[in-house]
C-alpha positions in Angstrom: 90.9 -2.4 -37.2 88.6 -5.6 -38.4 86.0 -4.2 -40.7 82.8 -6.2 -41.1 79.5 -6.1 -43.3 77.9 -6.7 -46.7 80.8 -6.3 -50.0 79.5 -7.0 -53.5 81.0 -10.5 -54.6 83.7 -8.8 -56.8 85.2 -7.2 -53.8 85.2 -10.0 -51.4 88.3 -11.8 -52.4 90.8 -12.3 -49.2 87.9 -12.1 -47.0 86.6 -14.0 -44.3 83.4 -15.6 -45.0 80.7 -14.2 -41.8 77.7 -16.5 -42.6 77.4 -20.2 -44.4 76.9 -20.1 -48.2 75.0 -23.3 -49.7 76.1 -24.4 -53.3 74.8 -26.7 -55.8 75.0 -30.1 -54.9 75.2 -30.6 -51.3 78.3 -28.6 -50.8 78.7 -25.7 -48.8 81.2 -22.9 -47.8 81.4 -23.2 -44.2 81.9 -19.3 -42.2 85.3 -18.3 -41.3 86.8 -19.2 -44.6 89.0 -17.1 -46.3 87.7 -16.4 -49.7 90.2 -17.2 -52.7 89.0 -16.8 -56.5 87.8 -20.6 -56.6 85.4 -19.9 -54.0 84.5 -16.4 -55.7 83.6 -18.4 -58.9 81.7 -21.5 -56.7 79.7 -18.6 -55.1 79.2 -16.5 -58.7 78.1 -19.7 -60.6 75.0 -20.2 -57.9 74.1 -16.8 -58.3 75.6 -15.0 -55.4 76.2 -11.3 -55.5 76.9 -10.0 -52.3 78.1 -11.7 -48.8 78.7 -10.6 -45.4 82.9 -10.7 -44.7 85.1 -9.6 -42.2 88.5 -8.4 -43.4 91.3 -7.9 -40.9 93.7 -4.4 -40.6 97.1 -4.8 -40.6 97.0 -4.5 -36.3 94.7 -7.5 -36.1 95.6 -11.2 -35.6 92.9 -14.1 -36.4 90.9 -16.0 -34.6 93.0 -19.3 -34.3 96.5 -17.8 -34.2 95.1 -15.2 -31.1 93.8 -18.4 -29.4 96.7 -20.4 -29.9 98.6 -17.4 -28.7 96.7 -16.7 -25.4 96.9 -20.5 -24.7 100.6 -20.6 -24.7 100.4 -17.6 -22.2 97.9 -19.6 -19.9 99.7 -22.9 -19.8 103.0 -22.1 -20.7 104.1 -25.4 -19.3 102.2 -28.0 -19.7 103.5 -30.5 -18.9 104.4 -29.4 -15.4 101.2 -27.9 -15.4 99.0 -31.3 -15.5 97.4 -29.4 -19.0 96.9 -31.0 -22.0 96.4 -28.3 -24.9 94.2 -28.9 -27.8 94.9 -27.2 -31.7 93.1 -23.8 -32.5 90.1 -24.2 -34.1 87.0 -22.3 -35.3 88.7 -19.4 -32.6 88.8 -21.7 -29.5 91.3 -24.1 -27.4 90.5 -26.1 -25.0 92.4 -27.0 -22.4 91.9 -30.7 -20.5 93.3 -32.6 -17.2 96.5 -35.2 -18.4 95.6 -36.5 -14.7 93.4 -36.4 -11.8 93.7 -33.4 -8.9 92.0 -30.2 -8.1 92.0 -27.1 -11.0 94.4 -24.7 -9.3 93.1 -21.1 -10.7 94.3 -17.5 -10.1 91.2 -16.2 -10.3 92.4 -12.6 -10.4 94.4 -13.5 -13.6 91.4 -15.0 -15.0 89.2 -11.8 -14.4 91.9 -9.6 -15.4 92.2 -11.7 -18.9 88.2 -11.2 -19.3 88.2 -7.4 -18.6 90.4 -6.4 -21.7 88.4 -7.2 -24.8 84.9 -8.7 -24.6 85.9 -10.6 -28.1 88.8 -12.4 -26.2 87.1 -14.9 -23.4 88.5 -17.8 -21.2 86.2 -20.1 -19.3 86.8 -22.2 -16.4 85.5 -24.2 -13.6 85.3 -23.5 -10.4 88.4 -23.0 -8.3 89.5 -26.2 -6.9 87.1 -28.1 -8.5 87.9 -31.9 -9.3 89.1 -33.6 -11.8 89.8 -36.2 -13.9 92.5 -37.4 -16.9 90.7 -36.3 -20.2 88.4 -33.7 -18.4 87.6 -30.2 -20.4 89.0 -28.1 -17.4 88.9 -24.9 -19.5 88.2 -23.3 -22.9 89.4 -20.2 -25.0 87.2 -18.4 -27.5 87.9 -15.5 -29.2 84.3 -14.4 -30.5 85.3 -12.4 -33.1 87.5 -13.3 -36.5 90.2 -10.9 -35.3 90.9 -8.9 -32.4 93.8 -6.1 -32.1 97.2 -7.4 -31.7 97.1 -4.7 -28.4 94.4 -6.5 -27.1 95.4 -10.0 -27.8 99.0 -9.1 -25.9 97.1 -7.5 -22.7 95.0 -10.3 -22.3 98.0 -12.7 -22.7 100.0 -10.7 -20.2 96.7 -10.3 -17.6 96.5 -13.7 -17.7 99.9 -15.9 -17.8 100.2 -18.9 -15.9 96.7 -18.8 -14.4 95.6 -22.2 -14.7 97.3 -25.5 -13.5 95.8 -29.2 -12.3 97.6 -29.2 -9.1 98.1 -33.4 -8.3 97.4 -35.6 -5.2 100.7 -34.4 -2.7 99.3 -36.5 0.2 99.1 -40.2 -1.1 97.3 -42.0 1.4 94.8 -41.7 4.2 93.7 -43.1 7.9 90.3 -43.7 7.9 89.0 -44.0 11.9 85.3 -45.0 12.7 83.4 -45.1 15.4 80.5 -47.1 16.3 78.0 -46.9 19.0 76.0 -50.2 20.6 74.0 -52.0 18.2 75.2 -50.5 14.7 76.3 -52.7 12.0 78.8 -53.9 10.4 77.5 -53.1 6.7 77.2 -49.4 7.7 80.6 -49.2 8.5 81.4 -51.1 5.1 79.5 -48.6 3.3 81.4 -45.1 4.8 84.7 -46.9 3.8 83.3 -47.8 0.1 82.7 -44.1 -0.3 85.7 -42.3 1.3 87.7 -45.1 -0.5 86.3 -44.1 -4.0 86.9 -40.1 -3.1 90.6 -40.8 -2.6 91.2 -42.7 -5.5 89.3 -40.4 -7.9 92.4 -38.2 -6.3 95.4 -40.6 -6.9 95.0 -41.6 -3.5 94.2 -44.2 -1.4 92.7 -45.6 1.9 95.7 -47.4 3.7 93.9 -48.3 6.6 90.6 -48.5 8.6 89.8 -48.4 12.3 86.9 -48.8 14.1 86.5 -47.9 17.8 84.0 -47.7 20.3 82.4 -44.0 20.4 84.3 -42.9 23.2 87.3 -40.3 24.0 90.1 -42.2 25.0 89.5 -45.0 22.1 89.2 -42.4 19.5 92.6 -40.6 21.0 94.6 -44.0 21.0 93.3 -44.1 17.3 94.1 -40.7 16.2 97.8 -41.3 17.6 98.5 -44.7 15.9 97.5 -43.5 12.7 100.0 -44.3 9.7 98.4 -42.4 7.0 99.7 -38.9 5.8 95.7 -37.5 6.3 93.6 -38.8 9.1 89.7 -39.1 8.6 87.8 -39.7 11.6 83.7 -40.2 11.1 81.6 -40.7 13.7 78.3 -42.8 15.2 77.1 -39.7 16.8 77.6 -35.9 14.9 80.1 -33.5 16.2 78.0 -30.8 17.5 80.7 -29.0 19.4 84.7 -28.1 19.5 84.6 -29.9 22.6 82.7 -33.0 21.4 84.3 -36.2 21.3 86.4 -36.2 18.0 87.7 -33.1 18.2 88.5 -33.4 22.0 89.8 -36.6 21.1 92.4 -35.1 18.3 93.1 -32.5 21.4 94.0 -34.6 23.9 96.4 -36.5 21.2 98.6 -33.3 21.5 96.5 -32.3 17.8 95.1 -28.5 17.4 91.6 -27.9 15.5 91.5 -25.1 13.1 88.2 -24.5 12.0 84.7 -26.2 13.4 81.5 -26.3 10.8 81.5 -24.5 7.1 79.2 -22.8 5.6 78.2 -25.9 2.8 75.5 -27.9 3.4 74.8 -30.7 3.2 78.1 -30.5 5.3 77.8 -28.4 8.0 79.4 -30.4 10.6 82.7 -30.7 9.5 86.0 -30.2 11.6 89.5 -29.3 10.3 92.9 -29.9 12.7 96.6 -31.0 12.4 98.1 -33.5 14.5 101.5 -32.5 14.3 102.0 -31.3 10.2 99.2 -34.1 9.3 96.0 -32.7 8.2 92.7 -34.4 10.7 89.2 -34.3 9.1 86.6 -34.9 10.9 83.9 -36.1 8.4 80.0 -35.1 8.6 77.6 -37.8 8.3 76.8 -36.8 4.7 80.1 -38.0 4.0 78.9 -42.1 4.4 77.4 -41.1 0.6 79.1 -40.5 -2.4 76.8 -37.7 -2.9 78.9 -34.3 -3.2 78.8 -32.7 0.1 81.3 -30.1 2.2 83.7 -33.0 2.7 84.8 -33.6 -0.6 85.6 -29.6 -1.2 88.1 -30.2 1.7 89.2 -33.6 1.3 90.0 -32.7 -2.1 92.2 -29.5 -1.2 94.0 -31.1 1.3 95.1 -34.5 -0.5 96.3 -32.0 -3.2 98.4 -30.0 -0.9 96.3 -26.8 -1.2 94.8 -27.0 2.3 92.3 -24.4 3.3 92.3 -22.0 5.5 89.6 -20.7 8.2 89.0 -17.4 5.5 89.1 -20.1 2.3 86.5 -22.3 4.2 84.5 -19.4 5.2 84.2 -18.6 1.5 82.5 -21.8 0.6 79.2 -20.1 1.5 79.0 -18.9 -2.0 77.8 -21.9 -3.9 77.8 -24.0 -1.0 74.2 -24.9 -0.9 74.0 -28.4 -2.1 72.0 -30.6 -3.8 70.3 -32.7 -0.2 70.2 -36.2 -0.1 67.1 -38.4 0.3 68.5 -40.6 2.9 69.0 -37.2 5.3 67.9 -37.8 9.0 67.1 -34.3 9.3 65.8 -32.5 5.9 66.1 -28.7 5.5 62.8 -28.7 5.1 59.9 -30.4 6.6 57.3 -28.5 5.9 54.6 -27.8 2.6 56.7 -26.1 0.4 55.5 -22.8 -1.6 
């Protein structure tokens, strides 16, 4: 068992250093280093006579070699994980994104691994969350300068393989638009600016745009002649219904809707179907912004292959109030706020 606290200076050979210790001329010996008879001597000569150590039983296992350990057990492939693992240092590893994707997360493994030792911790994002090449997507900190080899081999076991950036699976998208008498052009150029960017922050990409007049049988023709492996539809008017035009639309094309509105807002409005095996989004209007909305939390499973289900949706309540855009037609609220 570690055993920490205050040792006269002749006894703290081998130790681990708990606290800083200036010496003459600028220099300093940093905490966490293991005390040897030059730094004895260093700290003697400046008048030291006591420091705080922590000196580790034979059934302990330091900092960097318990994080290095537990990392190995988290990611034990890398590469086919998407997971780029830093060196050990000062106790921690971090763990970053080699592309972009969603953070695939067992998130009982990841409680399970935080349950066993308080000194043995792993930090994550949020399920699903994502992100990027180069992107901190975890980190592992072991708090103390040792923990029990027990421990350490629990925590390993609780959580192996519980963390993986899980890549764009669908490459491409159909984005279908509808427009009603008198809109413009340049707000249709704007919705396809920002679903564009979404899917290539992904991997993915917009392989086509359609725009068709607001209306059942147009948007039906559309959903059927769609090439792309996910079809988007956003529309003049908001779905309000399961039988409103989009989804009756994606109905009538043989298609089947799954889930209607999600507890996320700004995002409320959204639709999920298939036509055939091909995922069909139907967009809310928050989605002609690149402001983080309901949308992107389902876009961003499905291009990734992890496609949510009605209870996985009906989960997103937790977290899911969003920061609200200023360009909003309807605010949540309108009146003095106190």
């Amino acid at each position: 068992m570690m055993e920490f606290g205050t040792v006269p200076l002749s006894q703290a050979a081998g130790g681990i250093l708990a606290h800083s210790e200036a010496l003459g001329g600028g220099r300093r010996l940093r905490k966490g280093k293991c005390l040897g008879p030059d730094d004895i001597a260093a700290l003697a000569e400046n008048g030291v006579t006591e420091v705080v150590i922590a000196r580790l039983g034979p059934q302990d296992c330091d900092e960097n070699q318990a994080a290095h350990e537990l990392a190995q057990a988290l990611v034990p492939d890398p590469a086919g994980s998407g997971v780029r693992v830093a060196p050990a240092a000062t106790g921690r590893v971090n763990l970053y994104a080699t592309g972009p994707g969603v953070v695939e997360l067992d998130a009982g493994r990841v409680n399970a691994l935080n349950r066993v030792d308080p000194m043995i911790t792993f930090a994550t994002p949020r399920p699903y969350q994502r992100t990027r090449a180069g992107a901190l997507i975890g980190t592992i900190k072991i708090i103390s300068y040792g923990v029990p080899r027990a421990a350490l081999n629990a925590a390993k076991d609780a959580g192996a393989a519980c963390i993986r950036v899980r890549a764009a699976e669908r490459q491409d998208a159909s984005l279908i638009l509808t427009e009603l008498p008198g809109m413009t052009r340049s707000a249709h150029s704007k919705a396809r600016r920002a679903i564009a960017d979404r899917l290539t922050a992904l991997g993915a990409a917009l392989c086509e745009t359609t725009v068709v007049a607001h209306d059942p049988g147009d948007l039906q023709t559309a959903i059927a002649g769609a090439k792309g492996a996910v079809i988007l539809i956003l529309t003049a008017s908001a779905t309000s219904d399961i039988r409103d035009t989009a989804p009756a639309a994606l109905i009538a094309a043989g298609g089947r809707v799954t889930r209607f509105g999600m507890p996320v807002d700004p995002g409320n409005l959204l639709f999920l179907g298939y036509l055939s095996d091909r995922p069909v989004i139907g967009l809310p209007g928050c989605a002609r912004s690149p402001a983080l909305n309901g949308a992107d939390w389902v876009l961003e499973r499905v291009i990734c292959g992890a496609d949510p289900g009605d209870e996985d949706i009906a989960a997103m309540g937790l977290g899911g109030l969003l920061k609200e855009s200023p360009a909003r037609p309807h605010p949540r609220e309108t009146g003095p706020r106190g």
